[in-house]
N, C-alpha and C positions, 0 to 999 in steps of 0.2 A: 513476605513469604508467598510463596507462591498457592493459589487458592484453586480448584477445580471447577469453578462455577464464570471460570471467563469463559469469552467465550473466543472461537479461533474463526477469524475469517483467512479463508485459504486464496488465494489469488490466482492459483495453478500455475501455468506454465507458459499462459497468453495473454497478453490485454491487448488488442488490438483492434479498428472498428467493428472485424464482424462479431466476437461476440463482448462489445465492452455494454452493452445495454444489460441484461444479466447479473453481470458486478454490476453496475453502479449503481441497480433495484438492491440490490444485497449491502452496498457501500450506507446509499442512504438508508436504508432499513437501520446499520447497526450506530449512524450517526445520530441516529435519533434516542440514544438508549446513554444513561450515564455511567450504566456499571464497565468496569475495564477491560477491553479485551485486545486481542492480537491478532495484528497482521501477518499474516504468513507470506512474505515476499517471497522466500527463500526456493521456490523451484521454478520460479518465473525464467525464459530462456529466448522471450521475444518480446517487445511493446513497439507498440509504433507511436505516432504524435500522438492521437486521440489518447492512447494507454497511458505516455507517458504525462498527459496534460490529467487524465483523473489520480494517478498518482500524484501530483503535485498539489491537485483541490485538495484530494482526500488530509495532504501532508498539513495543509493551510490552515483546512477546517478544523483539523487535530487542536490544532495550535491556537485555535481564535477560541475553541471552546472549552477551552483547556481538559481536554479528555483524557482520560487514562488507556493511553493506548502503549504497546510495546509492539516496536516493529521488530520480525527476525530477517536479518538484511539479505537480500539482493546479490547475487551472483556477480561476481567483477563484471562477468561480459553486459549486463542490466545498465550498469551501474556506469558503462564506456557508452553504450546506449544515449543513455539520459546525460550524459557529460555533451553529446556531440549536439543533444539538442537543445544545449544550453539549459538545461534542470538542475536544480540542485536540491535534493533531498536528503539533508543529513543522517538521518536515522534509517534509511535505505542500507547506505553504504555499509553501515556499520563500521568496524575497526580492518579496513585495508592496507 
């Protein structure tokens, strides 16, 4: 069930080098924390290498610390992005 006390990290609509410093104060901040929260991919509409490489830490680190995290996926065009840069983030994509 869905609980009101996660918490939503939002990702906007950029990850890119100028501002991926920013997020990744806020990435690690909430990788530090065990309660479950979400990623909000879902308005993202550009990442470049830098963005698309802390998306794939952040997707890593999910997974090595086994975190309670629910991604809400990623825009097809995100999603051709990180294909061309050879990324694969499964729970990105979502159901395409």
């Amino acid at each position: 069930e869905y609980c009101m006390t996660e918490t939503t990290l939002d990702l906007g609509a950029a990850i890119t080098i100028r501002n991926i410093q920013p997020i990744y104060s806020q990435l690690a901040n909430h990788l530090q924390q065990t309660t479950p929260f979400i990623i909000d991919a879902s308005k993202l509409t550009k990442v470049d290498t830098a963005g698309a490489q802390l998306l794939f830490l952040l997707h890593q680190t999910c997974i090595k610390r086994s975190l309670n995290v629910t991604w809400l996926p990623a825009d097809k065009e995100i999603c051709k992005q990180l294909a061309l840069l050879a990324i694969t983030i499964p729970p990105l994509i979502g159901s395409v």
